[in-house]
C-alpha positions in Angstrom: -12.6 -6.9 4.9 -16.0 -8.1 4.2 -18.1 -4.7 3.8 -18.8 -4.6 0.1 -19.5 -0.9 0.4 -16.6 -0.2 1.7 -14.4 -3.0 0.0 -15.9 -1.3 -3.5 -15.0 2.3 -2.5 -11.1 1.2 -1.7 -10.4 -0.4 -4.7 -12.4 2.1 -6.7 -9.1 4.2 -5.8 -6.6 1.9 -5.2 -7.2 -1.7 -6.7 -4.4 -3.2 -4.5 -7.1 -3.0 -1.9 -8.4 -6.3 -3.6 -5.7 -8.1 -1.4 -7.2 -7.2 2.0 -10.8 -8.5 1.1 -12.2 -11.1 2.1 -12.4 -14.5 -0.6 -16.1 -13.8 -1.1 -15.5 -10.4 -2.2 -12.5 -11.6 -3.5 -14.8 -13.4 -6.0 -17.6 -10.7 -6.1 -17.6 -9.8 -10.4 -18.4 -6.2 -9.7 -15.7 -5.7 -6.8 -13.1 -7.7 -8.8 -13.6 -5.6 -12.1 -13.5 -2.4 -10.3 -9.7 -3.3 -8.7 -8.4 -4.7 -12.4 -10.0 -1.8 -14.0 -7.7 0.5 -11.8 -4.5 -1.6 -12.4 -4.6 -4.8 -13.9 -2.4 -6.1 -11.1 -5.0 -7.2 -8.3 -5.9 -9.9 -10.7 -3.5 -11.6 -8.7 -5.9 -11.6 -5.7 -9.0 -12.9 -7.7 -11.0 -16.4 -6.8 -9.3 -18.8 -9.5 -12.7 -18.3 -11.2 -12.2 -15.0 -11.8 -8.8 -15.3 -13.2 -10.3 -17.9 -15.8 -12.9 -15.0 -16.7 -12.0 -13.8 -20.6 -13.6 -10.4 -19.4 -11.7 -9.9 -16.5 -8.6 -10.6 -17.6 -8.7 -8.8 -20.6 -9.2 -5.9 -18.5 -6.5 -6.4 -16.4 -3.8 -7.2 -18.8 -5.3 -3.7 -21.0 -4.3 -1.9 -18.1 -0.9 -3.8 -17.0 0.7 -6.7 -19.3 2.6 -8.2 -16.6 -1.0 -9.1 -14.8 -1.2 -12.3 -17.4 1.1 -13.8 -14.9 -1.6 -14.6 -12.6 -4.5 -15.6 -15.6 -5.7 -19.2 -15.7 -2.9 -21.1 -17.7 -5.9 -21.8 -20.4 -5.9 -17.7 -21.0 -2.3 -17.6 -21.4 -2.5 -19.2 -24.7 -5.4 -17.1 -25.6 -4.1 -15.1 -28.7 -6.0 -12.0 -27.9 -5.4 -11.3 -24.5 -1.7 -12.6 -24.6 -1.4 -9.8 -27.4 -2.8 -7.3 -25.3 -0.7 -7.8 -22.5 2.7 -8.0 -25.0 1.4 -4.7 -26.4 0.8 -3.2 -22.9 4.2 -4.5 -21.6 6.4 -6.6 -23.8 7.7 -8.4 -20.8 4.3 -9.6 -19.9 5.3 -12.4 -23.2 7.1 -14.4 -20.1 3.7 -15.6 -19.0 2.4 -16.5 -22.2 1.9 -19.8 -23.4 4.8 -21.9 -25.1 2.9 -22.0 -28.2 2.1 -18.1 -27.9 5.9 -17.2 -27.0 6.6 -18.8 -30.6 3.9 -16.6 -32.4 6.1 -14.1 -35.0 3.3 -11.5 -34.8 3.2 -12.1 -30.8 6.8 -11.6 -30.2 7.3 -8.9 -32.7 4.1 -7.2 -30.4 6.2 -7.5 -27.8 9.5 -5.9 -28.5 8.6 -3.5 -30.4 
């Protein structure tokens, strides 16, 4: 739970692992990319700062869409990653912004 060797080397293969750390690793850059690189999903067990990281969010929503449902609310009406996410998953447009949900190219992204 709080060996970063061994923390590293789960969610290297399976970035759920994320959810067992502990919140230090939890917040660790290197640990959390590693888990969102695999999925996208574990974002969900990121430190709040992490989930307000362009970098790591991006990442996460490139490899699932649905993961913008646990970004900061400021990166939900961030044009790029919201379109990588609708692209990826057009149901991930549910966690977009208001503003974003009313973007033509966004929403046309999304269902098509």
């Amino acid at each position: 739970k709080n060996d970063r060797e061994i923390v590293l080397a789960a969610v290297t293969q399976f970035g759920y692992a994320l959810e067992y750390a502990s919140e230090e690793l939890q917040d660790d850059r290197e640990i959390v990319l590693a888990a969102v690189t695999v999925c996208g999903y574990p974002l969900k067990y990121a430190s709040s700062e992490l989930k307000n990281d362009r970098e790591f969010v991006l990442t996460a929503v490139t490899q699932n869409g649905n993961a913008l449902k646990y970004a900061s609310q400021e990166l939900k009406n961030d044009r790029e990653i919201v379109l990588t996410a609708v692209t990826q998953n057009g149901y991930a447009l549910e966690y977009a912004s208001q503003e974003l949900k009313n973007d033509r190219e966004i929403v046309l992204a999304a269902v098509t």
